[in-house]
C-alpha positions as CSV (number, residue, x, y, z in Angstrom):
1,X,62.3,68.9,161.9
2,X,64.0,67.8,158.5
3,X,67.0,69.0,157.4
4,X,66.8,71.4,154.1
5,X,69.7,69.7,151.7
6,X,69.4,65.9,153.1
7,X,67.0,62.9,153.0
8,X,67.7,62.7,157.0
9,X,65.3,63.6,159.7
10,X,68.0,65.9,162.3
11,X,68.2,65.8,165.9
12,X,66.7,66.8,168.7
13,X,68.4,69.4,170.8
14,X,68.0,70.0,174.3
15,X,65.8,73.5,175.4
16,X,66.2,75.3,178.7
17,X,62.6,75.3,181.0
18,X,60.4,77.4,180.1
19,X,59.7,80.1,182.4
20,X,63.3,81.9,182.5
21,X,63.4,83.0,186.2
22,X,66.6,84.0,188.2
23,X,68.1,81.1,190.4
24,X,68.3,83.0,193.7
25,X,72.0,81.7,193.8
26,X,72.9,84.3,191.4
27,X,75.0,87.2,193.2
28,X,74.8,89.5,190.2
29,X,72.6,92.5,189.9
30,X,70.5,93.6,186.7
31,X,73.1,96.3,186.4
32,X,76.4,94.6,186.3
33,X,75.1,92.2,184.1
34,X,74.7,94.7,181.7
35,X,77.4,96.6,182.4
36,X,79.9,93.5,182.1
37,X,78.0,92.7,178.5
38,X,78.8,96.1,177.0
39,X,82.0,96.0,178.3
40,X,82.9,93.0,176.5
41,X,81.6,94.0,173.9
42,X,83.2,96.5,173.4
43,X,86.2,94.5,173.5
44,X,85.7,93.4,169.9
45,X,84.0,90.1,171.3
46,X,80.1,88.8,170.0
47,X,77.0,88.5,171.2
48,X,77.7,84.3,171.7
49,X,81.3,85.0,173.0
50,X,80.1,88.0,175.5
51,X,77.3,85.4,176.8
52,X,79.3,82.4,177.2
53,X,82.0,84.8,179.2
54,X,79.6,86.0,181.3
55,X,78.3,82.4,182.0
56,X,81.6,81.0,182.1
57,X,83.3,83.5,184.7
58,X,80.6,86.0,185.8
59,X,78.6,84.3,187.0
60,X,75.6,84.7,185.2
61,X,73.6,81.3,184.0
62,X,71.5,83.8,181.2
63,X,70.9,87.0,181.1
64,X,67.6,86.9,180.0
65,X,67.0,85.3,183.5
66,X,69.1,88.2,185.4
67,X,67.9,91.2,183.3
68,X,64.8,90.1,181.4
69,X,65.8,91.2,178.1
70,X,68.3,89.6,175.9
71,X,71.7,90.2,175.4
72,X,71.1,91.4,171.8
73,X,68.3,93.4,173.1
74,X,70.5,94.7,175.8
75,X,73.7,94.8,173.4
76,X,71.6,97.2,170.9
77,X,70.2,99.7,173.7
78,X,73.6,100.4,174.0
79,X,74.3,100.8,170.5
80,X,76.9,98.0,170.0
81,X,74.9,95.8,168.0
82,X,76.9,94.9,164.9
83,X,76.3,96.0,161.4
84,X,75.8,92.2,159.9
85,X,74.7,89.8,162.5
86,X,76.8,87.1,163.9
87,X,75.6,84.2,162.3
88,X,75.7,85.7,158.8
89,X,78.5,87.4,159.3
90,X,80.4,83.6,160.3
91,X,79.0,81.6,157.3
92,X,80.4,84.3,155.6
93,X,83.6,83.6,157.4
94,X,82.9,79.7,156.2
95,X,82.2,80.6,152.9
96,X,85.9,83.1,152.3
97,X,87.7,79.7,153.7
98,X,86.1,77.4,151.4
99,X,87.0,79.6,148.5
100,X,90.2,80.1,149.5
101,X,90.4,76.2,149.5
102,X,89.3,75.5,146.3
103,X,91.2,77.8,144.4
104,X,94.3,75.7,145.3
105,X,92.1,72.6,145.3
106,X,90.0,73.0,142.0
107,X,89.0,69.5,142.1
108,X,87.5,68.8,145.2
109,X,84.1,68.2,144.4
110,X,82.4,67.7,147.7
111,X,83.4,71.0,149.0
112,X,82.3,72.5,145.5
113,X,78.9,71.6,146.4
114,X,79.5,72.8,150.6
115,X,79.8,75.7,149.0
116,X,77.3,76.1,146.9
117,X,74.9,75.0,150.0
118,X,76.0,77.5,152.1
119,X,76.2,80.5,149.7
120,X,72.2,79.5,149.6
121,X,71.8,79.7,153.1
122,X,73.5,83.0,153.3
123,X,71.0,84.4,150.4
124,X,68.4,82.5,152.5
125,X,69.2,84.0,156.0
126,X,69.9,87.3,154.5
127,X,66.4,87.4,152.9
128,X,65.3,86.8,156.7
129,X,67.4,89.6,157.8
130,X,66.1,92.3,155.2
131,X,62.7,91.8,156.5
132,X,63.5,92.3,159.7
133,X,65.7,95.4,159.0
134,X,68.3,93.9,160.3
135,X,70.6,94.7,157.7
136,X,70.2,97.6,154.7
137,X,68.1,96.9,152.4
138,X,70.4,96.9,149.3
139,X,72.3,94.0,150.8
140,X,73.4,91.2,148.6
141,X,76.0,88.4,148.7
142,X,78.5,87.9,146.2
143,X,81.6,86.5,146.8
144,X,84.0,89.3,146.0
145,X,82.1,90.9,148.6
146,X,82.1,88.3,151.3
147,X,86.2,88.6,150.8
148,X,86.1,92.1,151.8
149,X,83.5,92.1,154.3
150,X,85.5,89.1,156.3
151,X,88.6,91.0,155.7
């Protein structure tokens, strides 16, 4: 695949095999699995951070593979999935720093435009979102708001 805002072609990542099943070295039951991911969720900690966690020091290689949902599936049964997703919700992160940045920096060009790329892929990804009533349906970006909703 091609990148959107450059003439260059990307790169390939690497995917996981295709037919998730559960290694049978995996000492975790269905249960804990989920009970570990909403309580780290409920920690304040997202979806990727609650996954790489359980990976990390539960044990648990993916928990589509141990539970055969996914964690946001499992993370929304449970009611803990956020108001704004997680990657919206960190370009919008992005885009509060890079503001920040050029009001003491007015000049800086290159970032000027890194800004104005990634307040199109928010508008983009939130489009994406609305559709899928993921987020309300009067949702817009706009800077001022981005400030508060990072905040």
């Amino acid at each position: 695949m091609s990148r959107i805002h450059s003439g260059r072609k990307g790169r390939a990542g690497s995917h996981r095999p295709y037919p998730v099943v559960r290694p049978e070295w995996v000492a975790v039951s269905p249960e804990d699995a989920v009970a570990q991911a909403v309580q780290l969720s409920k920690g304040g900690r997202t979806a990727a951070l609650v996954g790489q966690m359980l990976r990390d020091s539960g044990g648990v290689p993916s928990v589509r593979a141990v539970t055969g949902k996914r964690l946001g599936a499992v993370l929304a049964e449970n009611g803990l999935r956020p108001e704004i997703p997680d990657d919206l919700q960190s370009l919008l992160r992005r885009v509060v720093h890079l503001q920040r940045h050029l009001e003491t920096h007015p000049n800086d060009l290159a970032n000027k435009r890194g800004l104005s790329l990634m307040e199109s892929r928010i508008r983009r990804l939130a489009r994406y979102y609305r559709q899928r009533r993921r987020i309300p349906e009067g949702w817009r970006y706009s800077a001022a708001g981005a400030a508060l909703q990072v905040e």
